[in-house]
N, C-alpha and C positions, 0 to 999 in steps of 0.2 A: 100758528107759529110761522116766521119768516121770516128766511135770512137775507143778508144783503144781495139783491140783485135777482132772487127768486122768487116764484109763486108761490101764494100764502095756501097753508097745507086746511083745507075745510072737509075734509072726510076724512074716512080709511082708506077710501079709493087715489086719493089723492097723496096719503101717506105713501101705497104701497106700491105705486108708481113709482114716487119717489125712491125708495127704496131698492124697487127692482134696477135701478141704473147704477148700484152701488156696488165696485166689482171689489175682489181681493187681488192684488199681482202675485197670488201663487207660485206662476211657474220662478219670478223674481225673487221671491224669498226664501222658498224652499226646494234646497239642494235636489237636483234631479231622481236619484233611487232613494230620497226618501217620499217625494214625488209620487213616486213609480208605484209604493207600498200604500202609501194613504189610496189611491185610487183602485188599488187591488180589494185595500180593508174594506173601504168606501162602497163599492158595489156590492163585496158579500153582505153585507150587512145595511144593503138600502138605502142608502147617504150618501153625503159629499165630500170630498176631502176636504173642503173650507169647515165645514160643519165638525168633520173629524180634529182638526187645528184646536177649532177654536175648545174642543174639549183637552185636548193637550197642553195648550199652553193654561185654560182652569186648573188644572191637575198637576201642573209644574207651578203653578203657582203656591197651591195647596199643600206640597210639598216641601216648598220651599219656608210656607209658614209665614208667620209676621215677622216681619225686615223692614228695617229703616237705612235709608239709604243718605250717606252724606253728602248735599252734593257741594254746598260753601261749608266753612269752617262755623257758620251762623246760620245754615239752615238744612235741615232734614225733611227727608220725603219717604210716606211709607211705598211697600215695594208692592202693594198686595195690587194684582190684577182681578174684575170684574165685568162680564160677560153679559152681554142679553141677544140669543139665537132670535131673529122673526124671520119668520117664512109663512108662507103660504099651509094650509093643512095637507098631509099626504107628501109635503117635500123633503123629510126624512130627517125631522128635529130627534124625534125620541130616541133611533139606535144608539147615538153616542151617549145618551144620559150613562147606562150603564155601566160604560168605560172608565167615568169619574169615581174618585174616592169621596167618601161622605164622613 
């Protein structure tokens, strides 16, 4: 795989390099004291607050159910958000599984 202007991905090594340069603006999106609690949640429980996110906004998603969203008077989009954690082993995917609804 390769996109415009970059080097073509030929391992997992090469994947996960790629990868690791892949940041989230955190502090940019999420409000300072709720900030504050994901990194508090985050360490009791082994994890990252990026990790913790992305299981909250799965679970608002979930919640919210299937939604169609109108955005022209001729076209709809559904609303449903979809996830996929990669990390490295040991870098604390599992704690959040729990915290989802199934």
């Amino acid at each position: 795989f390769k996109m415009a202007g970059e080097e073509e991905i030929r391992s997992v090594q090469d994947l996960e390099k790629r990868l690791s340069s892949v940041s989230f603006p955190f502090q940019e999106v999420v409000p300072q004291r709720v900030n504050e609690w994901f990194d508090i949640f985050a360490r009791s429980h082994g994890t990252t607050g990026e990790l913790l996110l992305v299981s909250v906004l799965e679970l608002t998603s979930a919640l919210i159910g299937k939604t169609t969203l109108e955005v022209f008077l001729s076209y709809e989009e559904n609303g449903n958000l979809f996830f996929i954690a990669v990390a490295q082993s040991g870098f604390g995917k599992s704690p959040p599984v729990p915290l989802r609804v199934y």
